[in-house]
C-alpha positions in Angstrom: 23.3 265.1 -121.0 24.4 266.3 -117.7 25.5 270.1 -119.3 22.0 269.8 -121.1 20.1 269.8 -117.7 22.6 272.1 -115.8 21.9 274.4 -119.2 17.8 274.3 -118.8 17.9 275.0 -114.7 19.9 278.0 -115.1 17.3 279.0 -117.7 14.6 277.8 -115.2 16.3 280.2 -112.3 15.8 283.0 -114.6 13.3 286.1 -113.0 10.0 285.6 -113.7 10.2 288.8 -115.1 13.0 288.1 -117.4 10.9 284.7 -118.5 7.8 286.7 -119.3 9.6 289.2 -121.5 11.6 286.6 -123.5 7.8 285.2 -124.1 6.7 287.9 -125.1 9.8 288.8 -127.7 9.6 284.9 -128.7 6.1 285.3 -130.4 6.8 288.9 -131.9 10.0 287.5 -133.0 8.2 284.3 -134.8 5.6 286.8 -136.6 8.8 289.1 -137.7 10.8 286.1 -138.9 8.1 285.2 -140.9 7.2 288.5 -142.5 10.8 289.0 -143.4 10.5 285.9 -145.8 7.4 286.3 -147.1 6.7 290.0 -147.5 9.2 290.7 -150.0 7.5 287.7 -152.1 3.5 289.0 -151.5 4.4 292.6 -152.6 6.0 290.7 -156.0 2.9 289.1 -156.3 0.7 292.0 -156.0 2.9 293.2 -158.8 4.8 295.8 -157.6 8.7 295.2 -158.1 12.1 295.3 -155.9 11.9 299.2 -155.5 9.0 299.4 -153.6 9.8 296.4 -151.5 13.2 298.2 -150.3 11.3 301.3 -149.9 8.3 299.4 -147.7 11.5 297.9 -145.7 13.5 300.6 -145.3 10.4 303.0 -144.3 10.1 300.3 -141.3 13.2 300.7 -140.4 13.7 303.9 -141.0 10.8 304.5 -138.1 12.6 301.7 -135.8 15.7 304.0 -135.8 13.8 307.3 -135.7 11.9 306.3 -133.2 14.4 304.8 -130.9 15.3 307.5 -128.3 10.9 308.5 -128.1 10.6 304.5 -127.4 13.4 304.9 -124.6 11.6 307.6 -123.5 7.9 305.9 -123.5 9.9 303.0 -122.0 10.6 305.4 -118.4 7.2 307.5 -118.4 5.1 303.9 -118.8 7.2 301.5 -117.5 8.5 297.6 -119.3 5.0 296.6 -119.0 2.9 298.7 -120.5 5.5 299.4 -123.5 5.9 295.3 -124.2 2.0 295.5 -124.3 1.2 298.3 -126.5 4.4 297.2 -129.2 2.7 294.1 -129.5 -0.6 295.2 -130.2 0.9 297.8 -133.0 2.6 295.2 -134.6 0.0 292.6 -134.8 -2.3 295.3 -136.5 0.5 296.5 -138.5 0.8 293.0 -140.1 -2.9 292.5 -140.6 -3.1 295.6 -142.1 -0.1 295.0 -144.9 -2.0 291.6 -145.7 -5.3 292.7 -146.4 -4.4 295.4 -148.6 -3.3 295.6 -152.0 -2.3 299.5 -151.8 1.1 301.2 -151.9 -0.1 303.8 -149.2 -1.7 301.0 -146.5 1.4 298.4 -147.3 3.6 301.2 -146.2 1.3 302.3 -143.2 1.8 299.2 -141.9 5.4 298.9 -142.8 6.0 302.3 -140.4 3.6 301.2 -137.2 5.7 297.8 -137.5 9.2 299.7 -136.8 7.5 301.9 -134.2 6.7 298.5 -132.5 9.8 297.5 -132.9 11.8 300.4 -131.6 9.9 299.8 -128.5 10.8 296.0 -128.4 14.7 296.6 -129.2 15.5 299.6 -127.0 14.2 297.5 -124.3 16.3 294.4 -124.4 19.6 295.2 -123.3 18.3 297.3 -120.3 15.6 295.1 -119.0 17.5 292.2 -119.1 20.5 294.2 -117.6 18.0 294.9 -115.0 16.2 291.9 -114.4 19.4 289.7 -114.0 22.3 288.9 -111.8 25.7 289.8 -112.8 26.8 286.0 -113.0 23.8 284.7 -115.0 24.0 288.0 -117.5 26.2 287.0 -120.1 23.7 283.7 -120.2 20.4 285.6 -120.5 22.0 287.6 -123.6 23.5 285.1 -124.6 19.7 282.9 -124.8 17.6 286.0 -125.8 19.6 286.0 -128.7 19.2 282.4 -129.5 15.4 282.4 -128.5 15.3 285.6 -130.9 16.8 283.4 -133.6 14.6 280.2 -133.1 11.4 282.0 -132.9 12.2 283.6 -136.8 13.5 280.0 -137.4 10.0 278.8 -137.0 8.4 281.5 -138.5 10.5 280.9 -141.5 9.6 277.4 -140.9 5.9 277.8 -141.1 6.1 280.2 -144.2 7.4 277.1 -146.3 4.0 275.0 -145.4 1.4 276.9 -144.3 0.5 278.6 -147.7 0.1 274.8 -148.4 -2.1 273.8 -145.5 -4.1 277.0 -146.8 -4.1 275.7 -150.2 -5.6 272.4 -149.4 -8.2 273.5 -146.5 -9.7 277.1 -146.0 -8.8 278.4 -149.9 -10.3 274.9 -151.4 -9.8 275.0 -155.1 -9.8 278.9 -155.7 -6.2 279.1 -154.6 -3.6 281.5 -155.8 0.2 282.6 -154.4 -1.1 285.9 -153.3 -4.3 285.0 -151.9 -2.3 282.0 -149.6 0.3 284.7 -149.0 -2.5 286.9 -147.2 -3.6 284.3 -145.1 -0.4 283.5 -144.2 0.5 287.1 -142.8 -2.9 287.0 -141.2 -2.3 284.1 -139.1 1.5 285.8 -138.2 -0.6 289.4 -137.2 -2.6 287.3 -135.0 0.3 286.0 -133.9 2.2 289.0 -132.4 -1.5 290.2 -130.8 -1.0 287.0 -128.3 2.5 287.9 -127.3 0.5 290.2 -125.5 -0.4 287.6 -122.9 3.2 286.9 -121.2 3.1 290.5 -120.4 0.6 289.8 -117.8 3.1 288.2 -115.9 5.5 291.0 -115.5 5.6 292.6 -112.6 7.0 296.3 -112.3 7.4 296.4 -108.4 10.1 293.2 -108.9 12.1 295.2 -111.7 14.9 296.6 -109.1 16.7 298.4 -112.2 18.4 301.9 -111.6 17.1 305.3 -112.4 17.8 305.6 -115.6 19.5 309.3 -116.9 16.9 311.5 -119.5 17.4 311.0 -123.0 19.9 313.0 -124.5 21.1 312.7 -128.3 24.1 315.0 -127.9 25.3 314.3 -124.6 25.5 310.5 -125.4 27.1 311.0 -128.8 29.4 313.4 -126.8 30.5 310.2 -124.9 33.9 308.7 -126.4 32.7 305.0 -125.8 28.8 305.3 -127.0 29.5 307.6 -130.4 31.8 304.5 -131.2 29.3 301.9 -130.3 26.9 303.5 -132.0 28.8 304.2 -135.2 29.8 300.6 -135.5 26.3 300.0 -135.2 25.5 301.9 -138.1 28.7 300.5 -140.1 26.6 296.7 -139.6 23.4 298.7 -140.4 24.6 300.1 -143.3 26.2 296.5 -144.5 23.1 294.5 -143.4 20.3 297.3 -144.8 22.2 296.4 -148.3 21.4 292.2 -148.4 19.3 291.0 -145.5 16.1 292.4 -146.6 16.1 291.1 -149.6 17.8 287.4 -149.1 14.0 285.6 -150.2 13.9 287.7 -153.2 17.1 287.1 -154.1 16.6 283.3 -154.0 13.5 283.8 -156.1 14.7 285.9 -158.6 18.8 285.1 -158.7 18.6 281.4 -158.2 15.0 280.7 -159.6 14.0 279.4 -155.6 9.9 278.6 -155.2 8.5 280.0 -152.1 8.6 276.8 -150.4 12.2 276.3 -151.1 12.8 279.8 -149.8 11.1 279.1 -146.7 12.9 276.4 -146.0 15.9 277.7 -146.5 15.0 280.5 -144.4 14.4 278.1 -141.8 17.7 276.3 -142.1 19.3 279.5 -142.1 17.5 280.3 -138.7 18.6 277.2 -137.4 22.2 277.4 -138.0 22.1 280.8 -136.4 20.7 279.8 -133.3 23.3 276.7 -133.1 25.8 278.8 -133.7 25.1 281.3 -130.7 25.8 278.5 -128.1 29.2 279.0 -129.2 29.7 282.7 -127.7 30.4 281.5 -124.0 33.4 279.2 -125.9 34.3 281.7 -127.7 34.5 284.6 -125.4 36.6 282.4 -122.7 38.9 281.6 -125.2 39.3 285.0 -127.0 37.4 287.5 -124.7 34.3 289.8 -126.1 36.3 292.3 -128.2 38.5 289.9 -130.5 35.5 287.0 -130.6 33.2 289.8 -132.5 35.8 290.9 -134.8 37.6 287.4 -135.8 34.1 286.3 -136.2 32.5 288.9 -138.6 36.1 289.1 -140.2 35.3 285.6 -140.9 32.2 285.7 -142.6 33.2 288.0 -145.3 35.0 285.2 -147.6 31.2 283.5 -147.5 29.8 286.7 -148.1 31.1 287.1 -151.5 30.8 283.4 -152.3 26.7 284.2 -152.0 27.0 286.6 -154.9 30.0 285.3 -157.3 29.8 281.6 -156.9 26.6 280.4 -159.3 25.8 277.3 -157.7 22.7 276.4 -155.5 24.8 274.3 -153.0 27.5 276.8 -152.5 25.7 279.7 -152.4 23.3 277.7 -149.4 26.6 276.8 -148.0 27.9 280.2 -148.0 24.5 281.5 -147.1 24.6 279.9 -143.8 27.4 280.5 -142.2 27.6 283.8 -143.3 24.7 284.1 -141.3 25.7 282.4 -138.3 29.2 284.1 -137.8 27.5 287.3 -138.0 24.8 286.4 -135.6 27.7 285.3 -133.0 28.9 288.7 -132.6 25.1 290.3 -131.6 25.2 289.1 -128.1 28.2 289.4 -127.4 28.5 293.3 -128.6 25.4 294.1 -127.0 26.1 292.6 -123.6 30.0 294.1 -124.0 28.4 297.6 -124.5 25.9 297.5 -121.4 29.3 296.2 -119.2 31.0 299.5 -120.5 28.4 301.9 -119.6 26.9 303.0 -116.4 23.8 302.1 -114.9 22.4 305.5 -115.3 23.7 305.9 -119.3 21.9 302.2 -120.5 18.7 303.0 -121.8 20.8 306.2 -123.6 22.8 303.6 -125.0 20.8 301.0 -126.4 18.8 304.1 -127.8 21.5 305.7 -129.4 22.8 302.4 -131.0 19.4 301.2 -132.1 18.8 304.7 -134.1 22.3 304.3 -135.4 21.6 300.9 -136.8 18.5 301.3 -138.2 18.7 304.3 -139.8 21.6 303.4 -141.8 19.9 300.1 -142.3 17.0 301.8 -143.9 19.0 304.3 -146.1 20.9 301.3 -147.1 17.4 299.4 -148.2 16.1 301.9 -149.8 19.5 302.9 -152.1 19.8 298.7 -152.5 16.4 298.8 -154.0 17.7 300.5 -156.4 21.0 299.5 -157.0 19.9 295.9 -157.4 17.3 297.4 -160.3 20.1 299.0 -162.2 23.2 297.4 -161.4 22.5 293.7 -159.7 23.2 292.3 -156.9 27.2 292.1 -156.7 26.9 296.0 -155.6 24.9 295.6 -152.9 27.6 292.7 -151.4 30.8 294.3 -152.4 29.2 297.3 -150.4 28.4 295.4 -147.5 32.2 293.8 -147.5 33.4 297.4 -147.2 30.9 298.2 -144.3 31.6 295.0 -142.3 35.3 295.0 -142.7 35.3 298.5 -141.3 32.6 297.8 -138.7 34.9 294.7 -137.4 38.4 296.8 -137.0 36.7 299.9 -135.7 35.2 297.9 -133.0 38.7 296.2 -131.9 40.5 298.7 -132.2 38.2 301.1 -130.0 37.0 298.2 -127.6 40.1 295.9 -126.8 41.7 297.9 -124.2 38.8 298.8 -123.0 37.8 295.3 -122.5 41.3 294.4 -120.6 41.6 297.3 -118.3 38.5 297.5 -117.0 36.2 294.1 -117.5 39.5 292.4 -116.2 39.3 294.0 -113.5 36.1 293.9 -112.7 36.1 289.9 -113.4 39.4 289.4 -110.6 37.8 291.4 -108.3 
């Protein structure tokens, strides 16, 4: 009990300005958690089929990674503030436009001002919270964006398993159908991300004491030993994740025969166990430091990852389902705080830029081709791919990063 309250004040000693922003992610993050789940099923029911759902994903993420370095960019010229403000009010209308329409062109409109809200919402993570933290609580506010990242898409996955039947029973009365409870649903999640609007009131750019921040530059970063690596592992997990995570809730539907209720909710379980599992990082980076925790822990996950596709059993694949998930989700922020320790004040915002574009860019190729592939050749492509990508990811990273990680954050810790 004691470690619970010692836990919550050092989240209450947080900057205002750090508190503000992780309100503002925490409702974007619900609305996002909540289209993941159920987008893939509304474009089924408006009778399109898996193709042009991984072409409507990967075209958002495609403009997420595109639009990366501009949204760095945006992030110096307007400042935290105005940037938090105007990727919430994109993504909220991005969302209420992909519910209220039942065109290809419009559903993928929305699908690209979505990933241009959220390049502006991940570039700015690592740097702002760099910046709006001391070094001994820094690890910790990574550490609980991450979790408050995975509990607000826990509850939107949550609230897609009942709301389309609080819909059903109330506003849609007796003229009730999957799609029409669908679009209200993705309705009440645009609205949603157009409040997360409101904790950016608080922020305050005269508090924000962050360092000036180097321009932009593609080739001089990827010119940089320790950011081309950083950002081609990210684009190794990019690759891998591009291939499954988009379409987990239609796999459950089609694969296992899941209804949307039972998708939600094991969405939402899936959620959970992710955020559990990131209160393990500060165990797991004392005991193993930042480098090997990442790797032994996405190493880890593969057995579970083929056990999803090869093993057909409900239980096993749910098993396998969510641990996969949360080993995975134990290495995000641990990787991205390791990679704003290794770079200088001045090459951050370069950085998370460069690694952002990486990621996203081989996530949406990967999308779009496992659209596709899951068409003509089923699923067990897609996650003997992803193996190969993760496997890669995880020994590229150690071997680039570990001593790295005992020459210089050793020192830095001693001293």
């Amino acid at each position: 009990m004691s470690q619970i309250k010692g836990y919550a004040q050092r989240v209450g000693n947080f900057s205002t300005n750090a508190k503000s922003f992780l309100g503002c992610i925490g409702l974007n993050f619900v609305s996002l958690g909540a289209v993941q789940v159920l987008l893939g099923l509304y474009i089924l029911e408006l009778g399109f089929a898996e193709d042009f759902f991984g072409l409507v994903v990967g075209a958002r993420i495609l403009t997420t990674g595109l639009l990366a370095v501009p949204a760095g960019t945006l992030n110096e010229k307007i400042g935290a503030k105005n940037s938090l403000f105007l990727a919430s009010i994109l993504a909220g209308i991005a969302i209420i436009i992909q519910a209220l329409s039942s065109s290809k062109f419009l559903i993928l409109t929305g699908s690209l001002m979505y990933g241009g809200a959220l390049a502006i919402l991940f570039v700015m993570i690592g740097p702002f919270l760099s910046n709006n933290s001391q070094a001994k609580e820094r690890e910790e506010l990574f550490s609980f964006n991450f979790v408050l990242m995975t509990a607000a898409k826990t509850i939107g996955s949550f609230l897609v398993g009942f709301l389309p039947i609080i819909f059903v029973k109330t506003i849609l009365a007796q003229e009730t159908t999957e799609l029409l409870s669908h679009r209200y649903v993705l309705l009440a999640f645009g609205i949603i991300a157009l409040l997360a609007v409101i904790p950016t009131i608080f922020i305050d750019e005269d508090e924000d004491d962050k360092e000036k921040q180097d321009e932009i530059d593609v080739v001089d970063g990827l010119k940089e030993e320790r950011i081309s690596k950083l950002s081609l592992y990210q684009f190794l997990l990019g690759a891998g994740g591009g291939l499954i995570a988009p379409f987990f809730s239609v796999f459950l539907a089609n694969k296992l025969g899941a209804t949307t209720q039972e998708v939600g909710t094991m969405m939402f379980l899936y959620r959970v166990t992710m955020a559990l599992a990131l209160f393990l990082t500060p165990y797991l980076v004392g005991k193993m430091g930042k480098v090997k925790s990442v790797g032994v822990a996405q190493i880890t996950s593969l057995p579970f990852l083929l056990a999803i596709v090869l093993v057909p059993n409900f239980a096993i694949v749910s098993f396998a389902f969510l641990f996969r998930g949360a080993l995975m989700n134990i290495t995000k922020p641990i990787a991205s705080d390791f990679a704003m320790e290794i770079t200088s004040d001045a090459k951050q915002t370069t950085t998370s830029s460069l690694m952002r574009t990486s990621k996203s860019v081989a996530r949406s190729v990967a999308a779009m081709l496992a659209g596709w592939l899951v068409a003509n050749y089923g699923y067990k492509a897609t996650y003997f791919l992803t193996f190969f990508f993760y496997l890669t990811g995880a020994f590229l990273f150690v071997k680039s990063f570990l001593s790295v990680e005992k020459k210089e954050l050793k020192g830095i810790k001693q001293g």
